[in-house]
C-alpha positions in Angstrom: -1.2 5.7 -11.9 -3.9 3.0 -12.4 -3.2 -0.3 -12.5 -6.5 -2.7 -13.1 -6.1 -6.4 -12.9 -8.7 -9.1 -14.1 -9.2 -11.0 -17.3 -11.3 -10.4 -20.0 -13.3 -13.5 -19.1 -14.6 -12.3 -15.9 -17.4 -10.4 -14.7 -17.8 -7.0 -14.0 -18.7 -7.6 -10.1 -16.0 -10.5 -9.8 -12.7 -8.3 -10.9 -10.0 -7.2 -8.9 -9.1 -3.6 -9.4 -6.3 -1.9 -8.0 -5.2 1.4 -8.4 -2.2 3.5 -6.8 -4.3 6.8 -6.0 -1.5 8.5 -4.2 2.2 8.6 -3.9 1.7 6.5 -0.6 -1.5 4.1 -1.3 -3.0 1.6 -3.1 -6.3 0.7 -3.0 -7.8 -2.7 -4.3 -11.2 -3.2 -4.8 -13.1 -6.2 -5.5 -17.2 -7.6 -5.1 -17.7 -11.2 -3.8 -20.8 -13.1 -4.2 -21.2 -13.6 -0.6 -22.5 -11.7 2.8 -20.0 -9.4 4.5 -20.2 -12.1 7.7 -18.6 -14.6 5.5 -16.2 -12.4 4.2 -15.1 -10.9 7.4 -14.6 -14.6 8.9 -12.4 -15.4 6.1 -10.1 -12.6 6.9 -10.7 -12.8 10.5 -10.4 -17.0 11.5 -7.1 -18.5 10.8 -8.2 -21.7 9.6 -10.1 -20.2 6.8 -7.3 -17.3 6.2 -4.7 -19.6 5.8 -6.6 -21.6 2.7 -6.9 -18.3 0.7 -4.2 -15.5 1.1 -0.8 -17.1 -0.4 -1.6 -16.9 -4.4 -1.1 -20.5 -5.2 1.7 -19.7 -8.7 4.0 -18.2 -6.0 5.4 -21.5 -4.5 4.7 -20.2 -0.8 3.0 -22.7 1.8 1.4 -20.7 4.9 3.5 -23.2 7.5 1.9 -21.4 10.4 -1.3 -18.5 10.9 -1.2 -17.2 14.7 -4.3 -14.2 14.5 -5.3 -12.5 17.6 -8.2 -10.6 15.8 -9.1 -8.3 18.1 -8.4 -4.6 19.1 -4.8 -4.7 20.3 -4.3 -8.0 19.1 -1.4 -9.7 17.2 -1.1 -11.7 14.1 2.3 -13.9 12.8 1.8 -15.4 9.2 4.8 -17.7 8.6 5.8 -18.7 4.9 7.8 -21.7 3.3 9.2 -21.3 0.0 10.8 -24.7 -1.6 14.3 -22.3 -2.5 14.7 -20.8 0.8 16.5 -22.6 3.4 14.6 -20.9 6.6 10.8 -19.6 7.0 9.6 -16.1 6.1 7.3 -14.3 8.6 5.3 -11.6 8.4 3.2 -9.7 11.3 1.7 -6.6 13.0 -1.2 -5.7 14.9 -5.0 -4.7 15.1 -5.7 -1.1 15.6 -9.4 -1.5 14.7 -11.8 -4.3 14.5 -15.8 -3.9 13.5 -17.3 -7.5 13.1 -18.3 -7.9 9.5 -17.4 -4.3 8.4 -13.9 -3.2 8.8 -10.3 -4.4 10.0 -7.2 -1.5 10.8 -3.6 -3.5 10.8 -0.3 -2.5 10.9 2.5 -4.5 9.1 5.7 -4.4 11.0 8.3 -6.7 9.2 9.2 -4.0 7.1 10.3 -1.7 10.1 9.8 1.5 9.8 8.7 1.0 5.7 5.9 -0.8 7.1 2.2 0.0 5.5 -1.1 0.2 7.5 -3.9 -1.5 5.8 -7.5 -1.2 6.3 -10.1 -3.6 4.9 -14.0 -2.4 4.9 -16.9 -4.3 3.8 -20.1 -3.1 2.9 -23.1 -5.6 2.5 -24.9 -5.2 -0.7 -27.6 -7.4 -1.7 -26.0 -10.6 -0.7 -22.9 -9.7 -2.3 -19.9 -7.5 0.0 -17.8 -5.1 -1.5 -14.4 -5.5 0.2 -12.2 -2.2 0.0 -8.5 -2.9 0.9 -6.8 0.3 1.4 -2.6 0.4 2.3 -1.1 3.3 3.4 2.6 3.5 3.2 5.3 5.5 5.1 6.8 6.9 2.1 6.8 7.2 -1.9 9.6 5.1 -1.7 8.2 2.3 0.4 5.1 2.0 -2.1 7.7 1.8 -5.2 9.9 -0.7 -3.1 6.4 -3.1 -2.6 6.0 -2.9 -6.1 9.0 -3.0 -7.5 9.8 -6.3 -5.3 6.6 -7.7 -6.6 4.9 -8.2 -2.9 2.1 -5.9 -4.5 1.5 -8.4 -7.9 -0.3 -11.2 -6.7 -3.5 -9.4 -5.4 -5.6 -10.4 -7.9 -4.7 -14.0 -7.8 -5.0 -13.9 -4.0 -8.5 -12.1 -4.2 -9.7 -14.7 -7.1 -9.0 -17.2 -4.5 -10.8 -15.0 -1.6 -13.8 -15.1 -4.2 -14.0 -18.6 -4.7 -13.4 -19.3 -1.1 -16.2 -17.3 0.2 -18.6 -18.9 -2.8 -18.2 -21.9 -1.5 -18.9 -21.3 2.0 -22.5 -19.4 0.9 -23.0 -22.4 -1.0 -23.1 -24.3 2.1 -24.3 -22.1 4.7 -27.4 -21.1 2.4 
């Protein structure tokens, strides 16, 4: 099953594409016009992280970003949403951490359903080409993620990542 996300509008080198390439991953891929360094601290500081990942048409506020990015490390991403009376959190921990190339986390809230993601970046002429790969447990923990729509907003959230990291080369070159 393939599943590409982008609108007609938008560049070749600034869609998102996501595709389920097994019964137990999905794999998003997307080129930003910006150097892996900048990238990497987007994903990697939690004062830039927190102005990009929620997709903005979801009603979620990020109320609180704790990231130990570092081998062994922890991370806690806390979520508001206007009809819910208490927070929802979200968190794991870093297996793997290569500055400016490639990030191992697991994702723990879902127990035992729980995916492992890996993020790689690969410098390119200026631009990076981000690789998000997540591995579920089970067929039926990949169809549950999709079928409760945690899966849907990647490309909104990856727009954002885009325009984020634009911004930043804008004034860092």
């Amino acid at each position: 099953m393939v599943e590409e996300s982008a609108s007609d509008s938008t560049a070749p080198q600034e869609r998102t594409i996501v595709n389920r390439v097994s019964d137990r991953e999905l794999v998003v891929t997307r080129i930003f016009n910006a150097p892996a360094r900048l990238v990497f601290e987007a994903w990697t500081k939690p004062e830039l992280f927190q102005r990009w990942w929620v997709p903005k048409s979801c009603g979620l506020t990020m109320v609180s970003c704790v990231m130990d990015v570092r081998e062994g490390g922890t991370y806690r991403l806390e979520f508001h949403h206007p009809s819910a009376p208490e927070t929802m959190a979200v968190h794991g921990r870093y297996l793997e951490v290569t500055a400016h190339s490639r990030l191992v986390w697991t994702n723990e809230e879902a127990g035992d359903n729980g995916q492992i993601t890996t993020v790689t970046l690969e410098e390119i002429g200026g631009n990076t080409r981000l690789v998000m790969h997540d591995l579920y447990p089970s067929k039926a923990a990949l169809d549950e993620a999709i079928e409760s729509g945690s899966t849907s907003g990647l490309d909104e959230t990856f727009d954002q990542l885009h325009r984020f990291v634009r911004g930043q080369a804008g004034k860092n070159g």
